[in-house]
DSSP file (Angstrom, degrees, kcal/mol; ACC not computed):
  #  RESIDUE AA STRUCTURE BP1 BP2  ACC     N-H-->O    O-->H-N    N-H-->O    O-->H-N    TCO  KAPPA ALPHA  PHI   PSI    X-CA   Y-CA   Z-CA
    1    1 A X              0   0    0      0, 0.0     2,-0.2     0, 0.0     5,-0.2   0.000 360.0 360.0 360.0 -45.3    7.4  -12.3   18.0
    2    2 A X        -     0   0    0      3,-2.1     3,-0.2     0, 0.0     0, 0.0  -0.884 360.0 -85.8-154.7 177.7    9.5  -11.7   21.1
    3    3 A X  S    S+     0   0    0      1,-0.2    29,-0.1    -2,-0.2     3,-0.1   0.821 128.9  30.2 -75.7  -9.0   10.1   -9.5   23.6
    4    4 A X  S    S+     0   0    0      1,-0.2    28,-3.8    27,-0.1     2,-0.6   0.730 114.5  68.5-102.3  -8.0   12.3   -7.3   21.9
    5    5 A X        -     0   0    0     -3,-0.2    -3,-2.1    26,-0.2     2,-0.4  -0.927  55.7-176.9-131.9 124.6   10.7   -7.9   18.2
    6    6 A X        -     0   0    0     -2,-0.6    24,-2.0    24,-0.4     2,-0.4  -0.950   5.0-168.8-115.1 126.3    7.2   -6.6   17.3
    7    7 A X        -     0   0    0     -2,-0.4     2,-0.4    22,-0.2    22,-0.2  -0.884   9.6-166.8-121.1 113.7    5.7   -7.3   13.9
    8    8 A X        -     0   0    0     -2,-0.4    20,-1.4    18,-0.1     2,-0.2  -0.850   6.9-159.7 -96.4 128.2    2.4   -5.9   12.1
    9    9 A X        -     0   0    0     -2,-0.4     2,-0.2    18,-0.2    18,-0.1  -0.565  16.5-167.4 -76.4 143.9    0.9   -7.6    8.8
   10   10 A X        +     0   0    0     -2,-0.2    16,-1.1     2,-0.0     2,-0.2  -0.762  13.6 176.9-141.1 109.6   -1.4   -4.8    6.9
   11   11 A X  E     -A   25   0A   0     14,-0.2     2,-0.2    -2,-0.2    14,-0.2  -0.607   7.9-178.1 -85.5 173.0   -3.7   -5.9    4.1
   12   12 A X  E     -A   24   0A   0     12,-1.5    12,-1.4    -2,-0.2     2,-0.3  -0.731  11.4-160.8-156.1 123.6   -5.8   -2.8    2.9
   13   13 A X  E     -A   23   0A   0     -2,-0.2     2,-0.5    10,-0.2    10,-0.2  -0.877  12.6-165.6-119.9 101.0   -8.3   -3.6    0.1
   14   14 A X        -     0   0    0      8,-1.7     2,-0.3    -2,-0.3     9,-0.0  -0.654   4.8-170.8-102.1  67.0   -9.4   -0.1   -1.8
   15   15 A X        -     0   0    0     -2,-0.5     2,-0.2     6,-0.1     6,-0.1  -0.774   3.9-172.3-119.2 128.7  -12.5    0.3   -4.2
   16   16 A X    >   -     0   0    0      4,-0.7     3,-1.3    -2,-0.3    -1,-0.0  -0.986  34.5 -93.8-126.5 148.8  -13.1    3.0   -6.2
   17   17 A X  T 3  S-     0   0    0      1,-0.3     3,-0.1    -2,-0.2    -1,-0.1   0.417 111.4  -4.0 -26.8 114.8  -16.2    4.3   -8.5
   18   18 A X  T 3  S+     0   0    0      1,-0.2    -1,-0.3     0, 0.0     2,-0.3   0.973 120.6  93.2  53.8  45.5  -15.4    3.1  -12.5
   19   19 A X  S <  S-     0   0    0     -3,-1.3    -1,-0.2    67,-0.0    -3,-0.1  -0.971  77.6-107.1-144.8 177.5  -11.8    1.5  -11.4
   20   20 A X        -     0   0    0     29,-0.4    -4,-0.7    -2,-0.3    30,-0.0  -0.085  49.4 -66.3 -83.3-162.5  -10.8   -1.8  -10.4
   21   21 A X        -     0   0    0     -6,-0.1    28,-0.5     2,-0.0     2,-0.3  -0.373  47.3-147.7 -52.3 136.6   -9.9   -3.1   -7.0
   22   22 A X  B     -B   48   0B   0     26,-0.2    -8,-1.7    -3,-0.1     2,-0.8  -0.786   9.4-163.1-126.6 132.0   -6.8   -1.8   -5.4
   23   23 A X  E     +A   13   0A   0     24,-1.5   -10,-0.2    -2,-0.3    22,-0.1  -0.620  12.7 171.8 -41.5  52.4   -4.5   -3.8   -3.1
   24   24 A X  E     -A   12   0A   0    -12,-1.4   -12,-1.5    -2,-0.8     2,-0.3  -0.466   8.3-174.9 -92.5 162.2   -1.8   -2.5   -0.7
   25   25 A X  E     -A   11   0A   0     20,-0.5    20,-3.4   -14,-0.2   -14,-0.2  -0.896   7.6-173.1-139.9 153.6    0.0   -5.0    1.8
   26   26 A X  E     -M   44   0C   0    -16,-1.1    18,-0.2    -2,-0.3   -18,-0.1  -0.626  14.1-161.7-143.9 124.7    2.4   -3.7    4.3
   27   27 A X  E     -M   43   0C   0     16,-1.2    16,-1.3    -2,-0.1     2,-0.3  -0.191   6.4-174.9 -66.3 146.0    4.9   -5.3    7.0
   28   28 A X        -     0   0    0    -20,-1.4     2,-0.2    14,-0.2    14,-0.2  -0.846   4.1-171.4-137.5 158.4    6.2   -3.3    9.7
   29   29 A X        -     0   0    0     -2,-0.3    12,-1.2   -22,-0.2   -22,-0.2  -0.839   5.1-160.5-153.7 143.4    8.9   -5.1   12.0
   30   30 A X  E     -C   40   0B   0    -24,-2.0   -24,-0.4    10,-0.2     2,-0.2  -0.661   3.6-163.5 -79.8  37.8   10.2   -3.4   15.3
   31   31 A X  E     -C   39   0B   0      8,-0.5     2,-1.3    -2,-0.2     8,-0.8  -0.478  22.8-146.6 -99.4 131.3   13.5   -4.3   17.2
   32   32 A X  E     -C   38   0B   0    -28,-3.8     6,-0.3     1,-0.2     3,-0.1  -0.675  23.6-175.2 -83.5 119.2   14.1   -3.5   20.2
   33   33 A X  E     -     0   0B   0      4,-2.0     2,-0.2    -2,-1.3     5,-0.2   0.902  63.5 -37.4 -62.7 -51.4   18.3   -3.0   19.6
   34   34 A X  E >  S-C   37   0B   0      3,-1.0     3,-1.4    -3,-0.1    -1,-0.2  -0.831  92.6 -59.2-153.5 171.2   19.5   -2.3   23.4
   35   35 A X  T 3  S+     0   0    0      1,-0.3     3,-0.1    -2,-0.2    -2,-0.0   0.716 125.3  19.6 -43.0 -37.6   18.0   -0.6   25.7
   36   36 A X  T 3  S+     0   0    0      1,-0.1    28,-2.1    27,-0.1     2,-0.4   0.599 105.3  73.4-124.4  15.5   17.7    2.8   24.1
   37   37 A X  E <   -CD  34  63B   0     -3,-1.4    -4,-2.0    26,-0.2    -3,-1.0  -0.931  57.3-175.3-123.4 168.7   18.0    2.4   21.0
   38   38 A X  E     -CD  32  62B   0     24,-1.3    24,-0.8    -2,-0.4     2,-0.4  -0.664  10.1-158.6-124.6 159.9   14.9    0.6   18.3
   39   39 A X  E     -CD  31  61B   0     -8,-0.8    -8,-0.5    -2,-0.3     2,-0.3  -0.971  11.9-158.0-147.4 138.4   15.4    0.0   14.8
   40   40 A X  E     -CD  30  60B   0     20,-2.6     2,-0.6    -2,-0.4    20,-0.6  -0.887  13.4-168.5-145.4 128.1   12.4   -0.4   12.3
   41   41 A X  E     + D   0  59B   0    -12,-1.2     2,-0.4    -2,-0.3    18,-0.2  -0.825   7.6 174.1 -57.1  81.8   11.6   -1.8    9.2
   42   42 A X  E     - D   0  58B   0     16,-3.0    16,-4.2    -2,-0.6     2,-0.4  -0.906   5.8-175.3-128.0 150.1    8.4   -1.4    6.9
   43   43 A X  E     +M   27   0C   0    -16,-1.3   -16,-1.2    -2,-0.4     2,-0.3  -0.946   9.8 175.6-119.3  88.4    8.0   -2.7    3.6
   44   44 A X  E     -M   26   0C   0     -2,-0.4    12,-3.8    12,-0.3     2,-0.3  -0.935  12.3-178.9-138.4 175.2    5.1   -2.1    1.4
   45   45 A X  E     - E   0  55B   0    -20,-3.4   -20,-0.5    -2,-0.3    10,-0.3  -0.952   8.2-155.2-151.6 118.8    3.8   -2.6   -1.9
   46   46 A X  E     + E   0  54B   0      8,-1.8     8,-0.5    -2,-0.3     2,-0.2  -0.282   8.1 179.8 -65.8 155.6    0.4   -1.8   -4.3
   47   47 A X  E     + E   0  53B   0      6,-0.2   -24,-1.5    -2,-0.1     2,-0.3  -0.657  11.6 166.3-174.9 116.3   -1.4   -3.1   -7.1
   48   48 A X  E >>  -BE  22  52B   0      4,-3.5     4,-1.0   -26,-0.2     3,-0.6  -0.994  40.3-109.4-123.2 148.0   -4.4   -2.2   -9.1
   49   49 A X  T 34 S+     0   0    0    -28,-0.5   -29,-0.4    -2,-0.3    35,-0.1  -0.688  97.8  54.0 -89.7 162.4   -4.9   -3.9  -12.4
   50   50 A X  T 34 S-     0   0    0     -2,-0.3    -1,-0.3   -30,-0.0    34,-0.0  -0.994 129.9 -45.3 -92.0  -9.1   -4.8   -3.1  -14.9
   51   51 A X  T <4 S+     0   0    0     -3,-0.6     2,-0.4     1,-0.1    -2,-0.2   0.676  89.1 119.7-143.2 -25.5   -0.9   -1.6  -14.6
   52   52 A X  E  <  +E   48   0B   0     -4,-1.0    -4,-3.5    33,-0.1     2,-0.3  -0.500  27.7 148.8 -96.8 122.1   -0.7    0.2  -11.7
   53   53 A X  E     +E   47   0B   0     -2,-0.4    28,-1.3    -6,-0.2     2,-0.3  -1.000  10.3 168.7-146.0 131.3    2.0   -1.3   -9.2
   54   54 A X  E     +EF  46  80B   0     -8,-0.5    -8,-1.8    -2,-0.3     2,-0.3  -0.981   5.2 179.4-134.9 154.0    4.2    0.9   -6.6
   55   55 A X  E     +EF  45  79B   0     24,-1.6    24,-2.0    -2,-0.3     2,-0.3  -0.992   4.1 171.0-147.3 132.7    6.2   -0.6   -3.9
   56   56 A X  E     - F   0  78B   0    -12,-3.8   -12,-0.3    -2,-0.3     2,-0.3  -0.745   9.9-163.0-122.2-160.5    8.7    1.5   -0.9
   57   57 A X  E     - F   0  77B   0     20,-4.8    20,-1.8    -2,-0.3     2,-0.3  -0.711   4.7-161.8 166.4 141.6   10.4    0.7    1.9
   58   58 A X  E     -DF  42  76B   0    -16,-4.2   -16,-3.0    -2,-0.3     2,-0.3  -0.841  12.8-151.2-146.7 166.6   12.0    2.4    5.0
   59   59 A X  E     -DF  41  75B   0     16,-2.6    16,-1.5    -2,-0.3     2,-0.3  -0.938  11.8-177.4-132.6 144.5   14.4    2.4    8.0
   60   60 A X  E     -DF  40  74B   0    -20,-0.6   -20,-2.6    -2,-0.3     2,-0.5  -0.972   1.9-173.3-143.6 118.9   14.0    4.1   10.9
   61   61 A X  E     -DF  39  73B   0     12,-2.2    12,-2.3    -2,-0.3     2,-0.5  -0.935  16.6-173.7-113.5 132.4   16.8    4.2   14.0
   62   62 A X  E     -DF  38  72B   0    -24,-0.8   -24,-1.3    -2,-0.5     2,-0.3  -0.919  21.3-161.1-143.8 155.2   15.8    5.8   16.8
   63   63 A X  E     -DF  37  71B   0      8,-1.2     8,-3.5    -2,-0.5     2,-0.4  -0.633  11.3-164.6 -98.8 121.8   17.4    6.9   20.5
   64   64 A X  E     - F   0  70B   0    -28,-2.1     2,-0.5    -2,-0.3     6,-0.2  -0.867   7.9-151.1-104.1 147.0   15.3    7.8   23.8
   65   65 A X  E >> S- F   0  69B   0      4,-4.2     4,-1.9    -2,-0.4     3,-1.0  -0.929  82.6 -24.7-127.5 125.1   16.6    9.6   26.8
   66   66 A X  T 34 S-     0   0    0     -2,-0.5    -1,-0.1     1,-0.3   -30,-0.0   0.868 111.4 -74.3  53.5  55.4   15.0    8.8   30.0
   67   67 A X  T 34 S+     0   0    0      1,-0.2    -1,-0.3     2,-0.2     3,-0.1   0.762 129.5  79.0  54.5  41.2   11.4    7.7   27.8
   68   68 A X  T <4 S+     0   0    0     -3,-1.0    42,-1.1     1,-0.1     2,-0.5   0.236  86.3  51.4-118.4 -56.3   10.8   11.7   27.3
   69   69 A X  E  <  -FG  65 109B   0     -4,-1.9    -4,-4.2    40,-0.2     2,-0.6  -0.711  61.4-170.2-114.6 120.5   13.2   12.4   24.4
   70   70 A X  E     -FG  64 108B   0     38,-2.4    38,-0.9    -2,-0.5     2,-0.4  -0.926   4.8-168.2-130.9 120.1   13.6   10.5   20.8
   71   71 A X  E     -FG  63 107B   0     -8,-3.5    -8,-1.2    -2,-0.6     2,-0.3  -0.856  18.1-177.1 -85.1 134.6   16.5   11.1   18.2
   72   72 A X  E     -FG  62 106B   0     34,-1.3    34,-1.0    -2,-0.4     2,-0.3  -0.983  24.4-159.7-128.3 165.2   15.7    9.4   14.9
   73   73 A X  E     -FG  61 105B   0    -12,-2.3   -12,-2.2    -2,-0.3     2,-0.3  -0.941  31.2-160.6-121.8 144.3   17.8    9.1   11.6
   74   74 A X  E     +FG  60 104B   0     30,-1.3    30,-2.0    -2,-0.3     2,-0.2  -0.938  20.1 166.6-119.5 128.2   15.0    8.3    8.5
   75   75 A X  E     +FG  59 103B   0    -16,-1.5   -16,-2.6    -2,-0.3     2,-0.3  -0.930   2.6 165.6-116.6 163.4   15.3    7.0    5.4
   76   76 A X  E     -F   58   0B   0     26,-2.2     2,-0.3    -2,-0.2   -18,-0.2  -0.892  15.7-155.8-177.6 148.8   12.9    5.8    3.0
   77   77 A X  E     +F   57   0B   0    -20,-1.8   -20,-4.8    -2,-0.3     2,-0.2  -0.860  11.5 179.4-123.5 149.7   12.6    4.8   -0.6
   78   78 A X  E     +FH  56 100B   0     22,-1.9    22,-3.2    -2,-0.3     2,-0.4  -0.975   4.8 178.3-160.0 140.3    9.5    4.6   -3.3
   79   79 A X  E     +FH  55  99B   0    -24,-2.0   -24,-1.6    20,-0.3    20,-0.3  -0.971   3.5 174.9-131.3 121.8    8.9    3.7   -6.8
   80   80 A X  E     -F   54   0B   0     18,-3.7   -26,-0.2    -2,-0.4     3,-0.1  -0.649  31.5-132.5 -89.2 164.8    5.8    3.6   -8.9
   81   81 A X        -     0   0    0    -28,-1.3    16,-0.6     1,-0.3   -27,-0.1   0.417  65.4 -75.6-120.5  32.4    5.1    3.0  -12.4
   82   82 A X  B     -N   96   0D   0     14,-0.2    -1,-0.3    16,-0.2    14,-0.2  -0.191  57.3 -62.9 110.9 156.4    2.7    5.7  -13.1
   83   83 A X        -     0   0    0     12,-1.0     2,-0.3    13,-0.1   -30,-0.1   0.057  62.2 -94.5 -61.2-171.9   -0.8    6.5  -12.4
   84   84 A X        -     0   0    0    -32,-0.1     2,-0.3     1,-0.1    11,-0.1  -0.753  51.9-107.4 -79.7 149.6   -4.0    4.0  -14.2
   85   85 A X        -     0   0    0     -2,-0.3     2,-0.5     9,-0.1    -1,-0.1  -0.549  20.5-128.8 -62.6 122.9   -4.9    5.4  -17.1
   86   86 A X        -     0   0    0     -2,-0.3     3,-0.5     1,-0.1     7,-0.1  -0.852  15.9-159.1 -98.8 134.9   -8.1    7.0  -17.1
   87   87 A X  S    S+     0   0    0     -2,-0.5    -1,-0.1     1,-0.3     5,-0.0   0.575  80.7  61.8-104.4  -1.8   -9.9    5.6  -20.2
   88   88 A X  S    S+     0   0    0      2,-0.0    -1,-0.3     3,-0.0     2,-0.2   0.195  81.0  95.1-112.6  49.9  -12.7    8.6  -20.6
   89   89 A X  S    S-     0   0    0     -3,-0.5     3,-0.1     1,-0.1    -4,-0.0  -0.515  72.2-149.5 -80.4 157.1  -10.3   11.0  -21.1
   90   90 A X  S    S+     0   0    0     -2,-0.2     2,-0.4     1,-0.2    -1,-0.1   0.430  96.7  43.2 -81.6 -11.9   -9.6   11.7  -24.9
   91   91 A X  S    S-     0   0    0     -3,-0.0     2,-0.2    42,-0.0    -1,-0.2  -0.986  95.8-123.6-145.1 130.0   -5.9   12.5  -24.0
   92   92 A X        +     0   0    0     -2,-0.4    -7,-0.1     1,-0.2    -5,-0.1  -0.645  38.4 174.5 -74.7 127.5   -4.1    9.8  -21.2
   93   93 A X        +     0   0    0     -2,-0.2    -1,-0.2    -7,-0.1     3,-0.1   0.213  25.0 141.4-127.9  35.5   -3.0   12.8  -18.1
   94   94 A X        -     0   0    0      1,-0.1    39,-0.5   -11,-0.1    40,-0.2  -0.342  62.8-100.7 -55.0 139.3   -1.8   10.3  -15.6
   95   95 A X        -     0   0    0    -11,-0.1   -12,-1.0    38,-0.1    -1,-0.1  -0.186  45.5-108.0 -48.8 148.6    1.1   10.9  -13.6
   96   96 A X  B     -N   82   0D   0    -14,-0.2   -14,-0.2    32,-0.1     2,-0.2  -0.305  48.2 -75.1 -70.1 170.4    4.4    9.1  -14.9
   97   97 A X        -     0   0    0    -16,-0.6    31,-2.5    30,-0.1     2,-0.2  -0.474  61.8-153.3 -71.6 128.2    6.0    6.4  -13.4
   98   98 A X  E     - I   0 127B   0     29,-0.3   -18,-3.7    -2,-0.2     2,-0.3  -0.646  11.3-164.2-138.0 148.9    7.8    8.6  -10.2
   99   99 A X  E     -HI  79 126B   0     27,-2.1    27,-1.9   -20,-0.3   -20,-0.3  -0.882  20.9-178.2-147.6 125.0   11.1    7.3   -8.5
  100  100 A X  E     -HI  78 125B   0    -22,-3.2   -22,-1.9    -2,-0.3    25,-0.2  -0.865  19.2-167.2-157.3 138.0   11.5    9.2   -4.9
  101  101 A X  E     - I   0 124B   0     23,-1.3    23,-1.1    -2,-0.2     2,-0.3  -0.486  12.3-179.4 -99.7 155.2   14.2    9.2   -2.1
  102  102 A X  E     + I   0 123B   0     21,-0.2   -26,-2.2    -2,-0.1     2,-0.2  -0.865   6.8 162.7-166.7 138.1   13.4   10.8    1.3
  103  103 A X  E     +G   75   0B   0     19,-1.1     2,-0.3    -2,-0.3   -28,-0.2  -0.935   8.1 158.9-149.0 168.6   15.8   11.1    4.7
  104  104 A X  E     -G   74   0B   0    -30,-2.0   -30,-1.3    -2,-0.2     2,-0.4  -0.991  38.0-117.3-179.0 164.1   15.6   13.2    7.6
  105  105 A X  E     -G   73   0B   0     15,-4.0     2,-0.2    -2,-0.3   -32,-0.2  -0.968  32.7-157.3-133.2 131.0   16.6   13.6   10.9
  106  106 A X  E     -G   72   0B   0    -34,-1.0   -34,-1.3    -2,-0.4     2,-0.3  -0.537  15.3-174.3 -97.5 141.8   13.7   13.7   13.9
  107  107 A X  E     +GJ  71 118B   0     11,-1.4    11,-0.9   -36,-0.2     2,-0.3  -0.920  17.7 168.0-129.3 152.3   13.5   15.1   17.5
  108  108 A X  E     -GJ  70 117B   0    -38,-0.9   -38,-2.4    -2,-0.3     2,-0.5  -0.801  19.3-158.2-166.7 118.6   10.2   14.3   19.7
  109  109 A X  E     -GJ  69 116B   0      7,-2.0     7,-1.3    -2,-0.3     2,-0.7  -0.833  12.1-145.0-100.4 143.6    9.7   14.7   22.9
  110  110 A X  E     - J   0 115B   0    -42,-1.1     5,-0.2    -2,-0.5     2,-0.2  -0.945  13.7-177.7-133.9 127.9    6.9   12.7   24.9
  111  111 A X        -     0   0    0      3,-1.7   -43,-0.0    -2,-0.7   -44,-0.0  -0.735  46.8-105.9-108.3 159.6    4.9   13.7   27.6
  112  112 A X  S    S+     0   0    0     -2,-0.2     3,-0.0     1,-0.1    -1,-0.0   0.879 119.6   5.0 -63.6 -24.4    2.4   11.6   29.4
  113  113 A X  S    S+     0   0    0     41,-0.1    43,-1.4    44,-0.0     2,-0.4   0.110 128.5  72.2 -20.0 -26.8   -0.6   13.7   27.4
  114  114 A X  E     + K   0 155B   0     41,-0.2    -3,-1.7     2,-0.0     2,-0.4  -0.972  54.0 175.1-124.6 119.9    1.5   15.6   25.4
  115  115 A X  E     -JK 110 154B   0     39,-2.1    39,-3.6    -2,-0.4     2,-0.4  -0.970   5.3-171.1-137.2 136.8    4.0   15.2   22.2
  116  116 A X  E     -JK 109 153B   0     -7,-1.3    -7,-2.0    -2,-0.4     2,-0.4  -0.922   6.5-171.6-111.2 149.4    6.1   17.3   20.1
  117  117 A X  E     -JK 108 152B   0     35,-2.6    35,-0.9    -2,-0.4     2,-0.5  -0.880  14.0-176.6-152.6 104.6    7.7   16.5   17.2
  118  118 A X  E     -JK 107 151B   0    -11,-0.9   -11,-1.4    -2,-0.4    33,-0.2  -0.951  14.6-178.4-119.5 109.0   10.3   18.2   14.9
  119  119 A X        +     0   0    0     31,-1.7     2,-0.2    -2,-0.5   -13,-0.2  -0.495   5.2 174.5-111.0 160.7   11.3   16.3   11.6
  120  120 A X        +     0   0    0     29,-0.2   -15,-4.0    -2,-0.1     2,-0.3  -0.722  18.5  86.4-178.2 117.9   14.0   17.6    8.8
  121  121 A X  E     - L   0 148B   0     27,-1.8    27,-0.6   -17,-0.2     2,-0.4  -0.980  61.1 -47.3 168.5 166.9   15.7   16.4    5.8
  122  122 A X  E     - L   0 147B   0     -2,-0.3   -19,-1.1    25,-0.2     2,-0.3  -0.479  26.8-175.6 -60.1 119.4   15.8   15.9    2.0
  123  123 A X  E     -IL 102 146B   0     23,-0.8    23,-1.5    -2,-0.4     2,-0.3  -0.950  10.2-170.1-125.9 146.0   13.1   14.5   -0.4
  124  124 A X  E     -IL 101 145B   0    -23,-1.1   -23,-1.3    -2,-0.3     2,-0.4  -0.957   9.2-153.5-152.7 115.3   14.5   14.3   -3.8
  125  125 A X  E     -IL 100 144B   0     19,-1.3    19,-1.2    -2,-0.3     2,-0.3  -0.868   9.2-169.7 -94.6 115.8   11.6   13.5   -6.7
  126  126 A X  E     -I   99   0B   0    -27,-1.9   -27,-2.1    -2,-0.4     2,-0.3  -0.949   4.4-179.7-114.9 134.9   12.2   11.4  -10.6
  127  127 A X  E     -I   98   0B   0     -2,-0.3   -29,-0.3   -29,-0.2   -30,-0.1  -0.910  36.9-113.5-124.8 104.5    9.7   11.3  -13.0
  128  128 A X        -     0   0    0    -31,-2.5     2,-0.6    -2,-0.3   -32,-0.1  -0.138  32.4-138.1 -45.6 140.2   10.3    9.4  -16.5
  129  129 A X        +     0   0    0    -33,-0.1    -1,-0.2     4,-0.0     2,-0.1  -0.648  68.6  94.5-132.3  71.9   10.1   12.5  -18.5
  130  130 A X        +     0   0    0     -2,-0.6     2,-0.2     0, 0.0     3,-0.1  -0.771  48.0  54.4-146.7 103.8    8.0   10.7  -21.1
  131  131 A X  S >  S-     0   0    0      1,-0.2     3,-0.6    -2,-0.1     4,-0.1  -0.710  89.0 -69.4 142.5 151.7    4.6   10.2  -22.0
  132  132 A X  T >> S+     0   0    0      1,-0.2     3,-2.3    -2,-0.2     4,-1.4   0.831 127.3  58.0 -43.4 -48.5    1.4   12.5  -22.9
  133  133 A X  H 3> S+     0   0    0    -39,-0.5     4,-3.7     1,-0.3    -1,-0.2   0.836 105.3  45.9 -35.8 -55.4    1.2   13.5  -19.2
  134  134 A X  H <4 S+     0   0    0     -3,-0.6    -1,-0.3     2,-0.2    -2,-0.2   0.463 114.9  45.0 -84.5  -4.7    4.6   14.9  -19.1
  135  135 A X  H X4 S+     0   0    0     -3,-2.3     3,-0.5    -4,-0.1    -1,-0.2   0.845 117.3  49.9 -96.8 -32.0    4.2   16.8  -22.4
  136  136 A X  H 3< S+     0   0    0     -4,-1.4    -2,-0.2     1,-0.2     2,-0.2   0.832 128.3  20.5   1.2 -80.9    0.7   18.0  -21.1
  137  137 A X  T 3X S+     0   0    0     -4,-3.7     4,-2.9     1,-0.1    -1,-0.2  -0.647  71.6 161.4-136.1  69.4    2.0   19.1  -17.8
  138  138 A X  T <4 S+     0   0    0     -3,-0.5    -1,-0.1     1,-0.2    -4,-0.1   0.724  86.7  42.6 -51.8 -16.1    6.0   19.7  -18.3
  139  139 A X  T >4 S+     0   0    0      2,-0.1     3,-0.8     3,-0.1    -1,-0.2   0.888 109.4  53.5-110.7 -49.8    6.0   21.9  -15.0
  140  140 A X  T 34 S+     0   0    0      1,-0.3    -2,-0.2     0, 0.0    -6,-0.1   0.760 121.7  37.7 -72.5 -45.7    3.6   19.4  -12.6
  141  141 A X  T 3< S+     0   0    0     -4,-2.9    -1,-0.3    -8,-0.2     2,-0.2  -0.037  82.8 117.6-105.4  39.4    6.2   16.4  -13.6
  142  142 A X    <   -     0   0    0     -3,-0.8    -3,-0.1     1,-0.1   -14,-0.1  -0.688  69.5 -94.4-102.2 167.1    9.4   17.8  -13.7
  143  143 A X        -     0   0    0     -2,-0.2     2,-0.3   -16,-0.1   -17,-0.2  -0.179  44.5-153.5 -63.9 169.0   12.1   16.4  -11.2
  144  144 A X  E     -L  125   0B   0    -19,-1.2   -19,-1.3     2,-0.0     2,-0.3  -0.994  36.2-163.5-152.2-169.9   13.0   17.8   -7.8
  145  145 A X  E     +L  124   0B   0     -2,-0.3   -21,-0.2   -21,-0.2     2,-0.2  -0.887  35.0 176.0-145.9 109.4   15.0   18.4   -5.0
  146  146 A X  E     -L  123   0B   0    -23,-1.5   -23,-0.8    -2,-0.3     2,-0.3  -0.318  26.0-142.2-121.7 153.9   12.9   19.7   -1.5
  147  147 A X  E     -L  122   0B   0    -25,-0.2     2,-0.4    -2,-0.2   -25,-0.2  -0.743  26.6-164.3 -87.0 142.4   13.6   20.5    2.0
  148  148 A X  E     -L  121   0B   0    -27,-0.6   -27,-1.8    -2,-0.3     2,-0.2  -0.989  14.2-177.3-136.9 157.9   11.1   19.4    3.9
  149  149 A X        -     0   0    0     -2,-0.4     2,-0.4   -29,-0.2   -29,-0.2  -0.797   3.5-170.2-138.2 110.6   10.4   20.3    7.3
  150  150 A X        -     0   0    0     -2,-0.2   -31,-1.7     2,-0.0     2,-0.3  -0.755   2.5-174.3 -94.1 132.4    7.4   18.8    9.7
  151  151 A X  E     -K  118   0B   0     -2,-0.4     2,-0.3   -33,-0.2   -33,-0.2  -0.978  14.1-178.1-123.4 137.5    6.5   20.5   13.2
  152  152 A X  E     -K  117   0B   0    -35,-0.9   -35,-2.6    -2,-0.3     2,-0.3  -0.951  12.3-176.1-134.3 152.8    3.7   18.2   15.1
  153  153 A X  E     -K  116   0B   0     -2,-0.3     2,-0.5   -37,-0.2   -37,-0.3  -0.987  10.0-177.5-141.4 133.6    2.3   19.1   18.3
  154  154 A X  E     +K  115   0B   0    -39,-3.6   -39,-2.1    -2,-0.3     2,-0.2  -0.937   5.8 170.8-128.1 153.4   -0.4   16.2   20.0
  155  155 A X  E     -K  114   0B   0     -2,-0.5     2,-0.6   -41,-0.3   -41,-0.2  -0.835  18.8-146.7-164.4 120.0   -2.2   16.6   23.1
  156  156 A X              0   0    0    -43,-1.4    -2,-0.0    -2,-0.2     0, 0.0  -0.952 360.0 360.0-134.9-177.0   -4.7   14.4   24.2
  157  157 A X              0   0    0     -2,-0.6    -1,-0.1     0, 0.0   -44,-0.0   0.304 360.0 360.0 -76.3 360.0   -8.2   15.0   26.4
């Protein structure tokens, strides 16, 4: 869009065996804030009929020093309203509709060949705690509250 604002459109159209179509579309936008630090936006959202619709959306700021070294602060939010019902079941054991928060704070270092990357933060899970699924599988849907931690290491040839 400009030099300092980048935007990606993503349609992605999904077919699987004995279910319908499903749809995701998601926007990414990119701004460049001042010189070191970037801000990003992405926004997406699902749909397969007959029911099934989930939508998030996340913020990402993040800080270089001297193009080797990136601070980010993370958040990002997601809601569904439960899996499609699968209809040759005799008993429905789709997930319930699931509600989830997720922040974290990132380090990454960039090599010309090389990157590492150490992420860290809270993920915090809701499930409506209703429905055959959830009487089914009380354990599989109950809420929570996670750590999560990611170590990535890239290198390439």
């Amino acid at each position: 869009l400009s030099r300092r604002l980048r935007a990606l459109q993503e349609l992605q159209i999904t077919g699987t065996t004995d279910r319908q179509l499903r749809y995701a579309l998601q926007s990414s936008i990119n701004c460049a804030l001042s010189e070191h630090w970037v801000g990003r936006l992405v926004v997406s959202g699902t749909e397969e009929t007959p029911h099934f619709e989930a939508g998030s959306a996340s913020v990402t700021l993040e800080r270089d020093w001297k193009e080797s070294w990136f601070l980010s602060l993370m958040a990002r939010y997601y809601r569904d309203n439960g899996e499609v019902e699968d209809a040759l079941l005799a008993e429905n054991t789709a997930a319930p509709p699931l509600e989830s928060f997720h922040t974290g704070l990132g380090l990454r270092w960039q090599g010309r060949q090389t990157s590492i990357k150490l992420f860290a933060g809270p993920y915090f899970a809701r499930y409506q705690q209703t429905g055959p699924a959830f009487n089914t599988f009380p354990h599989l849907y109950q809420n929570r509250d996670w750590f999560t931690v990611q170590f990535a290491f890239a290198h390439e040839f």
